[in-house]
C-alpha positions in Angstrom: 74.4 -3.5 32.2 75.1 -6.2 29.7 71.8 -7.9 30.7 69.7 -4.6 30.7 71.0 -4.2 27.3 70.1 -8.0 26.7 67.1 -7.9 27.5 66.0 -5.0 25.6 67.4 -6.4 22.4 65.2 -9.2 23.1 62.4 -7.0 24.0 62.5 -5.1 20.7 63.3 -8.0 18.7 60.1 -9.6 20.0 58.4 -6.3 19.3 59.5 -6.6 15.7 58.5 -10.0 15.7 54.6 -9.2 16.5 54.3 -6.1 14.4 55.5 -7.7 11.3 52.7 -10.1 12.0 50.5 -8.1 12.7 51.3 -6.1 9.6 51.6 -9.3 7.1 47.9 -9.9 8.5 46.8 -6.6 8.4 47.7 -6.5 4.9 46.7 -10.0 3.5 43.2 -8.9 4.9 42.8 -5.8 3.4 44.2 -7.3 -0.3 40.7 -10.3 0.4 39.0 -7.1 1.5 39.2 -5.3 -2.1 39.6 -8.6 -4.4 35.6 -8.9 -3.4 34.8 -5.2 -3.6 36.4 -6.3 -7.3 34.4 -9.1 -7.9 31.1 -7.3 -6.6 31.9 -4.4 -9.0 32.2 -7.4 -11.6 29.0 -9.2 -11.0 27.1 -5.9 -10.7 28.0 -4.8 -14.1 27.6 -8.5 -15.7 24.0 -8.1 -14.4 23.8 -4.4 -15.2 25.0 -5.7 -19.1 23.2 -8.9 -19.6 20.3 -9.6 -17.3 16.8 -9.7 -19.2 15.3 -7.1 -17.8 16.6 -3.2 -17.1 18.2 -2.7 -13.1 18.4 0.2 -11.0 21.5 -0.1 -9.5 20.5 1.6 -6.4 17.7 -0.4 -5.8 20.9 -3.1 -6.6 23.1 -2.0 -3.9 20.3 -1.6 -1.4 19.3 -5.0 -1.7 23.1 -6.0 -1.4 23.4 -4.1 1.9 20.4 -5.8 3.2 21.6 -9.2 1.9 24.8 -8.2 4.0 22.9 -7.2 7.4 20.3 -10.0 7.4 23.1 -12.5 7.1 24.2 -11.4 10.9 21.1 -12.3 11.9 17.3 -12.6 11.1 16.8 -9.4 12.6 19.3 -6.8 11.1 18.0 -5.5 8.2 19.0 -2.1 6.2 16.3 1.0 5.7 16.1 3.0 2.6 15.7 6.8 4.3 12.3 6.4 2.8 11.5 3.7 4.6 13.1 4.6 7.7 11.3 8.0 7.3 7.8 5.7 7.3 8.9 3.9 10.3 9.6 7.1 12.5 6.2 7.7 11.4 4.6 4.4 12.1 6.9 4.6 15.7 6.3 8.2 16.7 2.4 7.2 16.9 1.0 10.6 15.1 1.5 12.0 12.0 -0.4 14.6 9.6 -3.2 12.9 7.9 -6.7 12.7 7.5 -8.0 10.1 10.0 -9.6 7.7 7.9 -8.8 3.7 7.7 -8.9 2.5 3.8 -8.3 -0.4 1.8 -8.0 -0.8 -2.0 -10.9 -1.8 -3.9 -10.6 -2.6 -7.6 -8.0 -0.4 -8.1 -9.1 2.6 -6.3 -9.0 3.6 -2.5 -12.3 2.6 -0.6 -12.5 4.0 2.9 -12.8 1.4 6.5 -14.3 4.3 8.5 -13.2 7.9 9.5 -11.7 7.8 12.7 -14.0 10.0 15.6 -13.1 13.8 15.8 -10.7 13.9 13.0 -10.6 16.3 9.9 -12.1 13.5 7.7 -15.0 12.6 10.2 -15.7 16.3 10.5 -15.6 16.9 6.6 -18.4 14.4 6.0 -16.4 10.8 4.4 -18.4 8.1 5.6 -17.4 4.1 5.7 -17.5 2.5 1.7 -16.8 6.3 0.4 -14.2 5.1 -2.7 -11.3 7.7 -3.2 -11.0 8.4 -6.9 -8.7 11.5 -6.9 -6.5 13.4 -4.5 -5.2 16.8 -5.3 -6.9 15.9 -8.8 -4.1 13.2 -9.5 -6.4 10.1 -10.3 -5.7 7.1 -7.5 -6.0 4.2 -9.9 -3.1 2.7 -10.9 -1.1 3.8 -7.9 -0.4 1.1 -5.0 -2.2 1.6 -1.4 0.9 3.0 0.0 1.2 5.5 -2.8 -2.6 7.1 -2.3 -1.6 6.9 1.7 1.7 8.9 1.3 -0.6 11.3 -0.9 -2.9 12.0 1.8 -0.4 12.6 4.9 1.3 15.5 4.9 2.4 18.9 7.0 -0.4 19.9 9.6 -2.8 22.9 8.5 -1.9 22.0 5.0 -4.9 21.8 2.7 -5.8 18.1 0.5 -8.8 18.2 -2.0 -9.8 14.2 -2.5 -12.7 13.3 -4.8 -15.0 11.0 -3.7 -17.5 8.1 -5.4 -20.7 7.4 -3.1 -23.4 5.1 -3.6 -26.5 6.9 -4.1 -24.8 9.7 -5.4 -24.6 10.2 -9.4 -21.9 12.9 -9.3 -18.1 12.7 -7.6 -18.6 14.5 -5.0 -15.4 16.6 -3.6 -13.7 17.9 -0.4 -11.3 20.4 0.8 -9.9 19.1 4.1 -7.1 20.4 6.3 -4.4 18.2 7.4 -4.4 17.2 11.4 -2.4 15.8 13.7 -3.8 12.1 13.2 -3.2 9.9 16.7 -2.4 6.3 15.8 -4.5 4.1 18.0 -2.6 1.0 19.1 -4.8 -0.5 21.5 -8.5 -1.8 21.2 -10.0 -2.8 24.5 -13.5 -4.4 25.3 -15.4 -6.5 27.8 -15.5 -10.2 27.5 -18.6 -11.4 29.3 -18.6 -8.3 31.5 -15.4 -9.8 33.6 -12.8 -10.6 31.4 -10.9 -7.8 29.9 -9.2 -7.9 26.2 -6.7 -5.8 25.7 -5.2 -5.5 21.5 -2.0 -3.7 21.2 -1.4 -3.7 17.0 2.1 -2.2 17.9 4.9 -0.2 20.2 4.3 3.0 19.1 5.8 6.3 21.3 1.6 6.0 22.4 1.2 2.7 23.3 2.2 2.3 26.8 0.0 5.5 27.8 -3.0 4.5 25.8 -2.9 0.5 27.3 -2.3 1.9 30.7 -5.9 4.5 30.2 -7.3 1.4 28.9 -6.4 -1.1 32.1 -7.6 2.0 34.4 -10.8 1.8 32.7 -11.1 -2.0 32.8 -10.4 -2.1 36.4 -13.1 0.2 37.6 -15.6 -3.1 36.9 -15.5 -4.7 40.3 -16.2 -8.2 38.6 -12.9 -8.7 36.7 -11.4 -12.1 36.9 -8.4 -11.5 34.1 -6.9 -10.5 30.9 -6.6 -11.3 27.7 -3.6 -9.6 25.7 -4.1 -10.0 22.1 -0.3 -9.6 20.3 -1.4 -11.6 17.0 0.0 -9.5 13.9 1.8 -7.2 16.3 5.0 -6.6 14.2 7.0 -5.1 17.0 8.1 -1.8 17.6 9.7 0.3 20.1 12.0 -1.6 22.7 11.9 0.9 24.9 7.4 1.1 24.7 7.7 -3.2 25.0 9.6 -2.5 28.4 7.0 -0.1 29.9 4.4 -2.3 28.9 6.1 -5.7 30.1 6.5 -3.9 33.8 2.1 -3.4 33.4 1.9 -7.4 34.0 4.8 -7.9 36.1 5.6 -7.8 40.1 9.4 -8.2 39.9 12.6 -9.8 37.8 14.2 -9.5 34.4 12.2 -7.9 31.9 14.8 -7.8 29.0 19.0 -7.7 28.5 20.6 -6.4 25.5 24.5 -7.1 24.8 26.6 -5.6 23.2 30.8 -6.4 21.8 31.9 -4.9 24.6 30.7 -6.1 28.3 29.7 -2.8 29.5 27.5 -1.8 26.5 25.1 -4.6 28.1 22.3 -3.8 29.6 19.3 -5.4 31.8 15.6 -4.3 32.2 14.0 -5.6 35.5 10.2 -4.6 36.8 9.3 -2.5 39.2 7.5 -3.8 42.3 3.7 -3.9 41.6 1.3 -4.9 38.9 -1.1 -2.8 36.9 -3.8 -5.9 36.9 -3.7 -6.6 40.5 -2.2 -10.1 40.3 -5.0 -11.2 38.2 -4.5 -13.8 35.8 -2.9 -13.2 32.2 -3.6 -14.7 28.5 -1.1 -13.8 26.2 -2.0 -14.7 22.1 1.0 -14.5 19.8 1.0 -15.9 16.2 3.8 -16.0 13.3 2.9 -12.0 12.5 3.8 -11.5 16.3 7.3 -9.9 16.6 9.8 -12.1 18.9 13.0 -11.2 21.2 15.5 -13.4 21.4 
């Protein structure tokens, strides 16, 4: 009985031990923890006070959270739920738009081309149109992004955009109802009628169905000898899109693993059995714009 009750005074005296360790830790942790919320509060309103220009000190703190992420690794990164509402857009491969490609042009918005079948193709804009006003707000001044997030909008809304036109003395203007606009992430053509090129700009929620309609078509041209896969500029995307694709050009193993802190949040990707090219032979072009996995 004496050594039961030994034991147990050693037991809980051990116990102790461990918690009060634990605890002096715990709290010596927390105490760094706050002295640098402190001296961020500091620094922020040093720069807020004396830096020679005016801050936002949102725009402050986002950039602080980023600075955070990214120094985990190159490819953490915070989003703004502006800019993560433009990625879902960019990633769900559609949006409501016009269906026109466009650059800016000294200071105003000059349209590519009007993509086939859309409401801006259908409305009469033609390639070099320039875009002068939209909703009668004028376009100069504003960044390419700004006229773009202009344009897009619900589907069966209603834009009015003025228009400049060579030829034309007068602005010339259009009412246009907003579509659903299909992003198209994959260009294919015939290389010397037997080598097939295959662009994929990005992973989009689209891409793997559009590449695979595109490799159909390809393959019905008895003469093919190969493929070229153009990722140059592609700045990544969905994983889950990548994975799909990956499995077009491969017969069997490990496509991709992610990991996780704990073991069983990691995760491994393999191909299926069978190629979408037939075993023929595949060029891949990557370039520093080309998104990597590590």
């Amino acid at each position: 009985m004496k050594k039961k009750t030994y034991l147990k005074s050693i037991f809980i005296i051990t116990a102790i031990f461990f918690l009060s360790s634990f605890a002096k830790t715990y709290s010596e942790n927390i105490d760094k923890f706050y002295q640098k919320i402190d001296l961020f509060s500091e620094v922020l309103e040093k720069i807020q006070d004396e830096y020679v220009e005016e801050i936002d000190q949102a725009d402050v703190m986002d950039s602080a959270i980023n600075g955070v992420l990214q120094s985990l690794d190159p490819y953490s990164a915070y989003m703004s739920p502006k800019i993560f509402k433009e990625s879902q857009t960019e990633t769900s491969g559609e949006f409501g738009g016009l269906g026109i490609e466009i650059s800016m042009e000294a200071g105003v918005v000059k349209v590519i081309t009007p993509i086939d079948d859309t409401p801006a193709a259908k409305a009469g804009i033609k390639a070099g149109d320039y875009i002068v006003r939209i909703n009668g707000e004028q376009v100069q001044g504003k960044t390419l992004m700004e006229a773009v997030n202009l344009m897009r909008g619900p589907v069966n809304t209603s834009i009015e955009i003025t228009i400049r036109r060579k030829n034309l003395k007068k602005a010339k203007i259009f009412k246009i109802t907003r579509e659903i606009i299909e992003i198209q992430s994959v260009v294919s053509k015939l290389i010397d009628e037997k080598i097939g090129y295959l662009r994929l700009r990005a992973f989009n929620e689209n891409s793997s169905n559009q590449l695979k309609k595109e490799i159909l078509n390809l393959e019905k041209n008895n003469k093919m000898l190969g493929y070229i896969l153009d990722l140059r500029n592609n700045p990544g995307g969905l994983l889950s899109q990548a994975i799909k694709i990956s499995d077009f050009f491969l017969d069997d193993g490990e496509i991709v693993s992610t990991r996780g802190r704990k073991t069983r949040e990691n995760r491994k990707f393999f191909a299926k059995k069978g190629d979408r090219i037939k075993g023929k032979p595949l060029i891949v072009l990557i370039n520093n714009g080309s998104a990597v996995i590590n």
